[in-house]
CHARMM internal coordinates of N, CA and C (Angstrom, degrees):
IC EDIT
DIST 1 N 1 CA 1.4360
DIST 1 CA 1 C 1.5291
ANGL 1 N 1 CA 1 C 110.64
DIST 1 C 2 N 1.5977
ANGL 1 CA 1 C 2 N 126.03
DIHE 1 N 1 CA 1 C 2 N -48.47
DIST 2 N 2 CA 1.1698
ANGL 1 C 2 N 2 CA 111.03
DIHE 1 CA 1 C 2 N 2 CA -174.35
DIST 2 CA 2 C 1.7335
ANGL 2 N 2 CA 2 C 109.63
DIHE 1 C 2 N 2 CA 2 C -87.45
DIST 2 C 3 N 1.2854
ANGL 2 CA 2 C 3 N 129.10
DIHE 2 N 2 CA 2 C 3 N 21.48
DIST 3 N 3 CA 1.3129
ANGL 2 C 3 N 3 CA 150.03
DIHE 2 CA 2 C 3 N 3 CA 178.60
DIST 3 CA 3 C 1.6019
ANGL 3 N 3 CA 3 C 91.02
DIHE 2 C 3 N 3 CA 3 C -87.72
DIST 3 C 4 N 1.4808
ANGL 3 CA 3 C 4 N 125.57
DIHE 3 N 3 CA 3 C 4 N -54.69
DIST 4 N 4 CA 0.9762
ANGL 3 C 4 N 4 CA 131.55
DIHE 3 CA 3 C 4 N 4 CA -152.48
DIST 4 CA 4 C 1.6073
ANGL 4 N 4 CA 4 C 96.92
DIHE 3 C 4 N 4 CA 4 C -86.79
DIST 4 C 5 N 1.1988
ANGL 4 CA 4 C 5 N 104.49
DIHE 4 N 4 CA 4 C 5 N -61.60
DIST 5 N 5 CA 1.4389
ANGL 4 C 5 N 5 CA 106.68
DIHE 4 CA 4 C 5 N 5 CA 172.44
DIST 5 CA 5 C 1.6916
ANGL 5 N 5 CA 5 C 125.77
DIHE 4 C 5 N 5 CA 5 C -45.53
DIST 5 C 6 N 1.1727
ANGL 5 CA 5 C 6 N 102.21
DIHE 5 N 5 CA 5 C 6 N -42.01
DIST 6 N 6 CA 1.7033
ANGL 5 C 6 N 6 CA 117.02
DIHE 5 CA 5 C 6 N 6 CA 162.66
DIST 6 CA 6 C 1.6037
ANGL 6 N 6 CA 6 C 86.62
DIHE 5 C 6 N 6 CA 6 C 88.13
DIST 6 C 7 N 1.4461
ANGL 6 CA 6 C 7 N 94.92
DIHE 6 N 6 CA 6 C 7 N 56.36
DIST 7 N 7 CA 1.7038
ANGL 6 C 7 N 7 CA 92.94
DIHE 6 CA 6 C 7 N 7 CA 178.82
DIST 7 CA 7 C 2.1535
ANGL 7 N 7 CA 7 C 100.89
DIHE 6 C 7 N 7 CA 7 C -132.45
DIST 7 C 8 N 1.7011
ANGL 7 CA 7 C 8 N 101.93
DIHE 7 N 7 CA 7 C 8 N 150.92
DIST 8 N 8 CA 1.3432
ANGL 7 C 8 N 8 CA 81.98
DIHE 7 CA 7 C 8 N 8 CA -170.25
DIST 8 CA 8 C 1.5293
ANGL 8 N 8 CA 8 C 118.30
DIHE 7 C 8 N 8 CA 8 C -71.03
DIST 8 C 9 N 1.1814
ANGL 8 CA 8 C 9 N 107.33
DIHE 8 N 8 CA 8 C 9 N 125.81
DIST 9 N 9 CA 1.6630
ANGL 8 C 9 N 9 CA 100.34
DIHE 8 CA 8 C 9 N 9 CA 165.45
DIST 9 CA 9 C 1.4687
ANGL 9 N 9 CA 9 C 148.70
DIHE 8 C 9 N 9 CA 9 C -24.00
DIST 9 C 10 N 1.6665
ANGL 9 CA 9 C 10 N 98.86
DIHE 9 N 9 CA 9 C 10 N -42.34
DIST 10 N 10 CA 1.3238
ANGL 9 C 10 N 10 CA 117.13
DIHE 9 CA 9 C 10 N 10 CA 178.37
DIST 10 CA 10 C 1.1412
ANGL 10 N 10 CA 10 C 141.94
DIHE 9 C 10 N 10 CA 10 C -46.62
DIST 10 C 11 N 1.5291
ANGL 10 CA 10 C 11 N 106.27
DIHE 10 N 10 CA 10 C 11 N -37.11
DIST 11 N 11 CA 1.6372
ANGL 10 C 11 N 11 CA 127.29
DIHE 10 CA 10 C 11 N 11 CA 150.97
DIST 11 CA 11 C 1.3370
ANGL 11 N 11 CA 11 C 134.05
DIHE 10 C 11 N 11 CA 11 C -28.89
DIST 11 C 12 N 1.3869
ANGL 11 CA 11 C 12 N 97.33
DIHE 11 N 11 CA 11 C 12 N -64.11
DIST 12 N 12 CA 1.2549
ANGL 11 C 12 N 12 CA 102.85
DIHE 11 CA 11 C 12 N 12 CA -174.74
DIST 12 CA 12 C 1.5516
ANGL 12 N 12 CA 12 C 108.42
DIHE 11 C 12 N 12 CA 12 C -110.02
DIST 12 C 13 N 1.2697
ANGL 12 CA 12 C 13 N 145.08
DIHE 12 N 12 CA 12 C 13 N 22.84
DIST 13 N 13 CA 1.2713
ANGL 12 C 13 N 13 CA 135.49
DIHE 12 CA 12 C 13 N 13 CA 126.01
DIST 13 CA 13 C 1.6032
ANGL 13 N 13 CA 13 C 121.54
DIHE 12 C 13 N 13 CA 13 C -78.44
DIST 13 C 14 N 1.4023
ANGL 13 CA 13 C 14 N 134.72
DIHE 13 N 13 CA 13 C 14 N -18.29
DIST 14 N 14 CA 1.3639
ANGL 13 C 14 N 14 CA 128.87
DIHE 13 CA 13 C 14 N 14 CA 162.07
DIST 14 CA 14 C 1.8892
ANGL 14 N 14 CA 14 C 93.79
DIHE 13 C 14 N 14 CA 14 C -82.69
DIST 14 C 15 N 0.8964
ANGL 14 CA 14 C 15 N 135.94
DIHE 14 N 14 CA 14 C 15 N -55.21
DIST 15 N 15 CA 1.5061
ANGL 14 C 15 N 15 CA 115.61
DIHE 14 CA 14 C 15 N 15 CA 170.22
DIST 15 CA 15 C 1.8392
ANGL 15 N 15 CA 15 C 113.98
DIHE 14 C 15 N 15 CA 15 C -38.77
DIST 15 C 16 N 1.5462
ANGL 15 CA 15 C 16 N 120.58
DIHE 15 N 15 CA 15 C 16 N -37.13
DIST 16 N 16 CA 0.9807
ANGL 15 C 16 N 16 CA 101.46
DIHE 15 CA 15 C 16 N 16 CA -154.46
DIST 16 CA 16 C 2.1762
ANGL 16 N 16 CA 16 C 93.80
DIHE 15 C 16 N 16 CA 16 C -98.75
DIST 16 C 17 N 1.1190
ANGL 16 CA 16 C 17 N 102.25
DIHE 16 N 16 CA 16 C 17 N -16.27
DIST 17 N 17 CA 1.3624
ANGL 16 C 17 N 17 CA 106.81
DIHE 16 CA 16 C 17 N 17 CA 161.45
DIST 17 CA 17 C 1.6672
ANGL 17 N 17 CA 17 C 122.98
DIHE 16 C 17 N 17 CA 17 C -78.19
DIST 17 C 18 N 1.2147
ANGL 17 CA 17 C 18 N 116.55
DIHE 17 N 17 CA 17 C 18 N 10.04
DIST 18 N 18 CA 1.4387
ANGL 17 C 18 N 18 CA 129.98
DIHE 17 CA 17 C 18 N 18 CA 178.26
DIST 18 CA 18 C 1.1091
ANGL 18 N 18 CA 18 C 112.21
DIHE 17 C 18 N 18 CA 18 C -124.60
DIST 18 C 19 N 1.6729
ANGL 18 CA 18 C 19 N 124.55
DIHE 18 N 18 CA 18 C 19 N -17.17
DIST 19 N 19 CA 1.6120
ANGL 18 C 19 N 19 CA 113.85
DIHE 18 CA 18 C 19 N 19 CA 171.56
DIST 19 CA 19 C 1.8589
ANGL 19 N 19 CA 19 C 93.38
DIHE 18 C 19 N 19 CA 19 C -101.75
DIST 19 C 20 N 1.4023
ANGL 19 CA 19 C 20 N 130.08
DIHE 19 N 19 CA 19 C 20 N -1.04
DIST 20 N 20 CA 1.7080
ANGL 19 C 20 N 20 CA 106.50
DIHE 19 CA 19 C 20 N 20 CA 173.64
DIST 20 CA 20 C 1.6587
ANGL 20 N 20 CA 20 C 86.98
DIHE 19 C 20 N 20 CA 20 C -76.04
DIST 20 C 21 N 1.2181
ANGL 20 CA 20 C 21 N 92.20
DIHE 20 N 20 CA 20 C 21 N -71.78
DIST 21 N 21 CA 1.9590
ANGL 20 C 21 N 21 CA 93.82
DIHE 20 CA 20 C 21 N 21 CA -170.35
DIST 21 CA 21 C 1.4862
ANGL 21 N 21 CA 21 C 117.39
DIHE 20 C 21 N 21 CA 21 C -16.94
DIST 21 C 22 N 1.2421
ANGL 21 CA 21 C 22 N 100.67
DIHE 21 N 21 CA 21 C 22 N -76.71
DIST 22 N 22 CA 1.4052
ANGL 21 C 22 N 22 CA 111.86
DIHE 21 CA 21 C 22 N 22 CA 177.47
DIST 22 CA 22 C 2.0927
ANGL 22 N 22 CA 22 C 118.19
DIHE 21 C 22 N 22 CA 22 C -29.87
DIST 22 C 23 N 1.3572
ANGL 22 CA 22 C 23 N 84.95
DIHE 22 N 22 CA 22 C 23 N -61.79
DIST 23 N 23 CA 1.4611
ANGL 22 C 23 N 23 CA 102.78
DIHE 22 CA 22 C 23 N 23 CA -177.95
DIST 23 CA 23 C 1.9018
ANGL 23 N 23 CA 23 C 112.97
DIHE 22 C 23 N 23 CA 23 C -63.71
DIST 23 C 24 N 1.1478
ANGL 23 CA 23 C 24 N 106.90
DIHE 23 N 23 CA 23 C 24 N -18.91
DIST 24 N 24 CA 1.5472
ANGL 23 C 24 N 24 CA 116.85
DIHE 23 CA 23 C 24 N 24 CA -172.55
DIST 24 CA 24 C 1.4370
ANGL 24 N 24 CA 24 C 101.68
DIHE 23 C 24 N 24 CA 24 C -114.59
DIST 24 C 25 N 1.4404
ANGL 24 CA 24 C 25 N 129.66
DIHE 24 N 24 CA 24 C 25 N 21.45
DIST 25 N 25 CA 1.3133
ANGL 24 C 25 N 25 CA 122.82
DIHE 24 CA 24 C 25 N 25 CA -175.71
DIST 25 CA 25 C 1.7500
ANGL 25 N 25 CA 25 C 127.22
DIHE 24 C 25 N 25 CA 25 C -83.56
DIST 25 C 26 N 1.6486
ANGL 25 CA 25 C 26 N 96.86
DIHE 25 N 25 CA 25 C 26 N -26.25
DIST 26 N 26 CA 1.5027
ANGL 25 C 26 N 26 CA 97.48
DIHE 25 CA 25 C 26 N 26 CA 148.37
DIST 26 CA 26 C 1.7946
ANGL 26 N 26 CA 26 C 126.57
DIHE 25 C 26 N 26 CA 26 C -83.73
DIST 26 C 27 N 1.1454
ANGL 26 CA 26 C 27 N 125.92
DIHE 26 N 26 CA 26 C 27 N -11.83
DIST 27 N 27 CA 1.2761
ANGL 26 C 27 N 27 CA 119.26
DIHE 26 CA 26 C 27 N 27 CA 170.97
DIST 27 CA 27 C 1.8513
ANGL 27 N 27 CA 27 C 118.57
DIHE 26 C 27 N 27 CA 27 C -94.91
DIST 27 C 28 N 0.9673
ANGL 27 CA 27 C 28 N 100.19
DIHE 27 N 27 CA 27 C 28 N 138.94
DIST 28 N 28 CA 1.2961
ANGL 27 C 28 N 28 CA 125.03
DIHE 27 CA 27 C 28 N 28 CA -162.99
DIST 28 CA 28 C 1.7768
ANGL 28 N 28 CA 28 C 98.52
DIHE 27 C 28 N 28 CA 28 C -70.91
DIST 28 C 29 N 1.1636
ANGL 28 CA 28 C 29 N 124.74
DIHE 28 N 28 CA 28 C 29 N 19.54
DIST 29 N 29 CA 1.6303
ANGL 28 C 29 N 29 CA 106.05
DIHE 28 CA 28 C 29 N 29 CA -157.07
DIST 29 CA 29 C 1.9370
ANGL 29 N 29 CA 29 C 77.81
DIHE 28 C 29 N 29 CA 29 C -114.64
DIST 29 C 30 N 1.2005
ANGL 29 CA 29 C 30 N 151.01
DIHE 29 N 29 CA 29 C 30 N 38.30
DIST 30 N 30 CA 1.0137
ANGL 29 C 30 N 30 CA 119.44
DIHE 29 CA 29 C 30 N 30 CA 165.98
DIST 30 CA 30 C 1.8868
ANGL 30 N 30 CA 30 C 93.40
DIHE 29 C 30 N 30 CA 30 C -133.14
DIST 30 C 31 N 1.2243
ANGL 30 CA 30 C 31 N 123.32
DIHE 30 N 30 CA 30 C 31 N 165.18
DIST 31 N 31 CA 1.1566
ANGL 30 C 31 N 31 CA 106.85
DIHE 30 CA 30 C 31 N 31 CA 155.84
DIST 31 CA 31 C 1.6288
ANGL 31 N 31 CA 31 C 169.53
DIHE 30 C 31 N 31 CA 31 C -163.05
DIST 31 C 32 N 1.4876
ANGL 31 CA 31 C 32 N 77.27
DIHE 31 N 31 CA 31 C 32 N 82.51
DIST 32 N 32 CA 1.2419
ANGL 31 C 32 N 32 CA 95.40
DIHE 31 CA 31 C 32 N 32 CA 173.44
DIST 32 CA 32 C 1.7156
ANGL 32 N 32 CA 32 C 88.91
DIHE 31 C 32 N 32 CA 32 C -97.09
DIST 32 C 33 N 1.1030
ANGL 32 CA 32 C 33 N 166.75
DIHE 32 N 32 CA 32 C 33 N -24.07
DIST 33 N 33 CA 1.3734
ANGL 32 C 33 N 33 CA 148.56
DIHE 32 CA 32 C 33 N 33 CA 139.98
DIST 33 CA 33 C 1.6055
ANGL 33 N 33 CA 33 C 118.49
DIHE 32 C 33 N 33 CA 33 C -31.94
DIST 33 C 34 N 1.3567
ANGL 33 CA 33 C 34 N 121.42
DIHE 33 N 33 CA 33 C 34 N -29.13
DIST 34 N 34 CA 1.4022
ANGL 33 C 34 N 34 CA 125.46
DIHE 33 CA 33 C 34 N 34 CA -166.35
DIST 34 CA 34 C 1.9151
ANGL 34 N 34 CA 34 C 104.20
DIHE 33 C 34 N 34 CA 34 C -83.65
DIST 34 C 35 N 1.6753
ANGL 34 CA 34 C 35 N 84.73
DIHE 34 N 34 CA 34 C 35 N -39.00
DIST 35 N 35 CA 1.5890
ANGL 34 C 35 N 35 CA 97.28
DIHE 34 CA 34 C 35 N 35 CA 166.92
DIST 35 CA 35 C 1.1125
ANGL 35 N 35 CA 35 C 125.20
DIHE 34 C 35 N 35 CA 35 C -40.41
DIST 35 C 36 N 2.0046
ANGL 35 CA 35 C 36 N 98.59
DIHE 35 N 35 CA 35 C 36 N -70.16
DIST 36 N 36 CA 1.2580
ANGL 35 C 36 N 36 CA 108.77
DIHE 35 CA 35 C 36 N 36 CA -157.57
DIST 36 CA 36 C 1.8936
ANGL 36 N 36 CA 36 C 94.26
DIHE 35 C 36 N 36 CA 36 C -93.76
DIST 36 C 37 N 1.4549
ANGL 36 CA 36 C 37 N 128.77
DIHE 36 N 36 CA 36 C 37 N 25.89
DIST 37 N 37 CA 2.0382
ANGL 36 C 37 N 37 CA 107.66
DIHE 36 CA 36 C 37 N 37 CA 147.08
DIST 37 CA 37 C 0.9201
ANGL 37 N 37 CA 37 C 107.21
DIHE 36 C 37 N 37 CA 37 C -107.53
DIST 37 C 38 N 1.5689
ANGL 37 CA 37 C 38 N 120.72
DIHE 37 N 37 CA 37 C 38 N -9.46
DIST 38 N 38 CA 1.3815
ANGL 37 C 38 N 38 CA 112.68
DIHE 37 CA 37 C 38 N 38 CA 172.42
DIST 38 CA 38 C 1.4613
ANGL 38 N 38 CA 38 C 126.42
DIHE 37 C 38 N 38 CA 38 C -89.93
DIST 38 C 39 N 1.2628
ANGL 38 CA 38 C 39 N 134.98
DIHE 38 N 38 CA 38 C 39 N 18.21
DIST 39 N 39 CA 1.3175
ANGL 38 C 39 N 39 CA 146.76
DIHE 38 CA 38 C 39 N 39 CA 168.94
DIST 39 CA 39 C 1.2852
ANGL 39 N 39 CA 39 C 111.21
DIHE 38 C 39 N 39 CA 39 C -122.03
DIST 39 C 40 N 1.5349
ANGL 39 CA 39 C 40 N 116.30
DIHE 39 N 39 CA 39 C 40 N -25.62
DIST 40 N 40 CA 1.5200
ANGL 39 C 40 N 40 CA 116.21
DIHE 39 CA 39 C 40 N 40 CA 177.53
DIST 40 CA 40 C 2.0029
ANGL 40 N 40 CA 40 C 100.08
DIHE 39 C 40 N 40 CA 40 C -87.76
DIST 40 C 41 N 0.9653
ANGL 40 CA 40 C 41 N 113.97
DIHE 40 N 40 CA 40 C 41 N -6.93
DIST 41 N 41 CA 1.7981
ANGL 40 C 41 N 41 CA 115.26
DIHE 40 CA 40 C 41 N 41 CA 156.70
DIST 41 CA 41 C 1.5828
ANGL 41 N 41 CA 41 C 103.50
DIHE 40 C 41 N 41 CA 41 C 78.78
DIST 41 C 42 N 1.2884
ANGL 41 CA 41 C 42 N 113.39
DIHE 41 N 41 CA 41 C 42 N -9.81
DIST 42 N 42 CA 1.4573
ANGL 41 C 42 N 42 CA 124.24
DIHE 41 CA 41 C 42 N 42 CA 163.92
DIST 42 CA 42 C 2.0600
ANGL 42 N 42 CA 42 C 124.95
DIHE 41 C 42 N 42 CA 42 C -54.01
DIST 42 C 43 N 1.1619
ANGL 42 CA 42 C 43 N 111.79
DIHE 42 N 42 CA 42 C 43 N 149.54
DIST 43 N 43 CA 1.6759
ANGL 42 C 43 N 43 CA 106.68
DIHE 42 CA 42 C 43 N 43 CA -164.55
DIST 43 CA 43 C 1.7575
ANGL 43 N 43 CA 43 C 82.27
DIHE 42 C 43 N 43 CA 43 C -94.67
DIST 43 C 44 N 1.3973
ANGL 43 CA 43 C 44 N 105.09
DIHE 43 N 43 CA 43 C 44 N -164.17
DIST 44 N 44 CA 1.6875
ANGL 43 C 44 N 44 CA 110.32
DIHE 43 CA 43 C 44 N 44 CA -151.86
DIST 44 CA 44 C 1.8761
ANGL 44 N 44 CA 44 C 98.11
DIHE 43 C 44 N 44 CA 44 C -90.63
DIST 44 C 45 N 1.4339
ANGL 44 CA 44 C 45 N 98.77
DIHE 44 N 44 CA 44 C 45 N -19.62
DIST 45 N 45 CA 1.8315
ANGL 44 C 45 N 45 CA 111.70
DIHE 44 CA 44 C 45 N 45 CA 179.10
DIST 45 CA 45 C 1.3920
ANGL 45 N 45 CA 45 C 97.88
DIHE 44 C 45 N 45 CA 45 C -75.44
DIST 45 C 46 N 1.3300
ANGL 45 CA 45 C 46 N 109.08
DIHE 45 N 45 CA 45 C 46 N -56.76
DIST 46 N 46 CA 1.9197
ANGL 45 C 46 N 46 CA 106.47
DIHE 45 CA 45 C 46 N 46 CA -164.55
DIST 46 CA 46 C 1.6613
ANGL 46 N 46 CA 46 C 105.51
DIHE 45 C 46 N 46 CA 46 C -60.65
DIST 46 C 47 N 1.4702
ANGL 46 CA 46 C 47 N 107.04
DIHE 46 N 46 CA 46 C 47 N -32.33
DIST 47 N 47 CA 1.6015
ANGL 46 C 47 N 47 CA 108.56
DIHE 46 CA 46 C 47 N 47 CA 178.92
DIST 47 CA 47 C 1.6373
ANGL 47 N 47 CA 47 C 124.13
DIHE 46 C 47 N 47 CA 47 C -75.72
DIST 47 C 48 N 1.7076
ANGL 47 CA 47 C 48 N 99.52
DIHE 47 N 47 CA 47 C 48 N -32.49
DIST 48 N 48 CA 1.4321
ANGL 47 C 48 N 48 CA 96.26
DIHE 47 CA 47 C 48 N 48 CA 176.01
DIST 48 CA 48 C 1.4687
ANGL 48 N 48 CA 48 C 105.66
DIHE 47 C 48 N 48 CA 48 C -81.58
DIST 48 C 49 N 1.1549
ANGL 48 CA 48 C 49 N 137.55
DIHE 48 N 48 CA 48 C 49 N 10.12
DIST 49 N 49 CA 1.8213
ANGL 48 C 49 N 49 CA 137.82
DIHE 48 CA 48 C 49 N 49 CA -163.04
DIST 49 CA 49 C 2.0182
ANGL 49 N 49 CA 49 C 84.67
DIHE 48 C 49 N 49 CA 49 C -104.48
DIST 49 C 50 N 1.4059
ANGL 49 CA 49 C 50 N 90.80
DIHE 49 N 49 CA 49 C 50 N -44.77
DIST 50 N 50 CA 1.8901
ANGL 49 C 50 N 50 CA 96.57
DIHE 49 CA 49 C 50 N 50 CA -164.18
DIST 50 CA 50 C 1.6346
ANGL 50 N 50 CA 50 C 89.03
DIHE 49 C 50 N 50 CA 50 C -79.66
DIST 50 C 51 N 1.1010
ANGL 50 CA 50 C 51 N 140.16
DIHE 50 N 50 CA 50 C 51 N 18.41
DIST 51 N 51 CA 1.4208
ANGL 50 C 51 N 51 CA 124.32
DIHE 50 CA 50 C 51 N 51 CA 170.96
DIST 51 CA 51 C 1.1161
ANGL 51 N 51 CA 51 C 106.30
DIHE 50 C 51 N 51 CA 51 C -139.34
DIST 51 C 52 N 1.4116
ANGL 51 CA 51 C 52 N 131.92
DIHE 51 N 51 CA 51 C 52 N -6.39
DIST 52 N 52 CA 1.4046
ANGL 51 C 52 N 52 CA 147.52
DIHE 51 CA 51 C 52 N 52 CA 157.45
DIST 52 CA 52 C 1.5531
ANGL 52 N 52 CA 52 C 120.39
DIHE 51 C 52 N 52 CA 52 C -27.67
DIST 52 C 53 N 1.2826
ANGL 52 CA 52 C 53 N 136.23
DIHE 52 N 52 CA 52 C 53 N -60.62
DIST 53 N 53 CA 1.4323
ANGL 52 C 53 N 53 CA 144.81
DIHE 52 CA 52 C 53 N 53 CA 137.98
DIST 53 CA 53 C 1.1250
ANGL 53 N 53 CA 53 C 126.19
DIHE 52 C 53 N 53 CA 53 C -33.52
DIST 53 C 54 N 1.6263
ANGL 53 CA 53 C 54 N 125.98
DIHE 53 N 53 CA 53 C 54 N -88.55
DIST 54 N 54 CA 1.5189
ANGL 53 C 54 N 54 CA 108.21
DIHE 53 CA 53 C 54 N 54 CA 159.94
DIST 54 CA 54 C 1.3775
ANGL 54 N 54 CA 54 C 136.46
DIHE 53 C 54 N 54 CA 54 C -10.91
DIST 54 C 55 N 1.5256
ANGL 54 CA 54 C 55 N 105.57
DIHE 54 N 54 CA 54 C 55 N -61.67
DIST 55 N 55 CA 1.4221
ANGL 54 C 55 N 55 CA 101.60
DIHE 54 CA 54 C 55 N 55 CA 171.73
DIST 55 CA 55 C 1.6067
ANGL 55 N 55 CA 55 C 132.59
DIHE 54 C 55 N 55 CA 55 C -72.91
DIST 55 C 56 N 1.1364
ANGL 55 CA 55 C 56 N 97.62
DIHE 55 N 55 CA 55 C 56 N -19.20
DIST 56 N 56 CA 1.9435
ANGL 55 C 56 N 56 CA 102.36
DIHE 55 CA 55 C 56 N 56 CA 165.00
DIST 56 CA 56 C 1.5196
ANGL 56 N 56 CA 56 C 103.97
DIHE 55 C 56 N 56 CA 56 C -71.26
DIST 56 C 57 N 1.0578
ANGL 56 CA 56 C 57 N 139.12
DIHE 56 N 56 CA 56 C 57 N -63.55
DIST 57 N 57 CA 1.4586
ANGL 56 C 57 N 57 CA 158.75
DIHE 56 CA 56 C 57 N 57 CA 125.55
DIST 57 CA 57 C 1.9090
ANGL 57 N 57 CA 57 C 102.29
DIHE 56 C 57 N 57 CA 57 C 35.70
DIST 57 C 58 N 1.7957
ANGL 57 CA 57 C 58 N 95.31
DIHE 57 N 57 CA 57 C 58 N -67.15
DIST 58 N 58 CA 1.1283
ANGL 57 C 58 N 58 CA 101.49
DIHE 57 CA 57 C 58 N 58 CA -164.84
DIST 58 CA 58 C 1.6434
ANGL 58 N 58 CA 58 C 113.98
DIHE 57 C 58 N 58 CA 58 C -108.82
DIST 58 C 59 N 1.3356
ANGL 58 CA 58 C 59 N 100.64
DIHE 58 N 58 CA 58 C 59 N 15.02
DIST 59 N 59 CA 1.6603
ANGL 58 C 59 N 59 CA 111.35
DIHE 58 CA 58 C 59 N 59 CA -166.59
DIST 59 CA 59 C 1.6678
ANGL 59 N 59 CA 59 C 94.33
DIHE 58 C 59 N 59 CA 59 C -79.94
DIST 59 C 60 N 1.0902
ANGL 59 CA 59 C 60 N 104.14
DIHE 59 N 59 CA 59 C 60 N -36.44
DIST 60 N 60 CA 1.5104
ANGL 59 C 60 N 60 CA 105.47
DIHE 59 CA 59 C 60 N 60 CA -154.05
DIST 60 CA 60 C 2.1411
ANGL 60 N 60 CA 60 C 109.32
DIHE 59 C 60 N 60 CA 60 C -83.44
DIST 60 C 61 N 1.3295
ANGL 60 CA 60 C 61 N 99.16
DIHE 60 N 60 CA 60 C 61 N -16.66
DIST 61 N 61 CA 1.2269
ANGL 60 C 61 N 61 CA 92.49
DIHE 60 CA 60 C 61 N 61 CA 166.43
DIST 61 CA 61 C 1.4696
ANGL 61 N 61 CA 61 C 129.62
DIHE 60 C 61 N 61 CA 61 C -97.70
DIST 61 C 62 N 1.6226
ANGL 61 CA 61 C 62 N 105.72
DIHE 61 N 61 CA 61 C 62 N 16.72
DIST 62 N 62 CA 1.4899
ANGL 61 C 62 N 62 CA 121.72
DIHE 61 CA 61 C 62 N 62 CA -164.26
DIST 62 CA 62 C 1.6859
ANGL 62 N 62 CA 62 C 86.98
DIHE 61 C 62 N 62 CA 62 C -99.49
DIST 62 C 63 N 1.4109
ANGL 62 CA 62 C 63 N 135.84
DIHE 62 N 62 CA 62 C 63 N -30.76
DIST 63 N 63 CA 1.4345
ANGL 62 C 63 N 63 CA 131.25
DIHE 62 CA 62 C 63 N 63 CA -144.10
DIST 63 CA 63 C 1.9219
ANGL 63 N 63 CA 63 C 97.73
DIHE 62 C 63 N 63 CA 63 C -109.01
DIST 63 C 64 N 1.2652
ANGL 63 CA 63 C 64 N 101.87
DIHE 63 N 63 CA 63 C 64 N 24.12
DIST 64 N 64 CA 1.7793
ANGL 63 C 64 N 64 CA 95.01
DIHE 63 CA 63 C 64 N 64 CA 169.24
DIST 64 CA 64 C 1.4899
ANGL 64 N 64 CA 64 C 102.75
DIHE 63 C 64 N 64 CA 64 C -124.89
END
COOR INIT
IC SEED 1 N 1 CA 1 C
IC BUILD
């Protein structure tokens, strides 16, 4: 589409790689999350409690 449009791409694949992340930041299926509970030594409760905020935080600018 932005080939067609003759528009740069870049935009909207770091936009569109910033709303999965964002949006998947309490679930464990991507990973850079698997990374970062497994170095912070935390179990999958203590990590989803410590990411609990952030992700409300950031939910709401993903849905416009």
């Amino acid at each position: 589409m932005t080939n067609r449009a003759r528009a740069d791409f870049r935009p909207y694949v770091y936009a569109a790689c910033h709303l999965a992340n964002t949006a998947s930041l309490l679930l464990l299926s991507n990973l850079t999350n698997l990374l970062a509970m497994n170095s912070s030594g935390l179990d999958f409760l203590a990590f989803a409690r410590t990411m609990f905020l952030p992700w409300c935080a950031l939910l709401p600018s993903n849905t416009s």
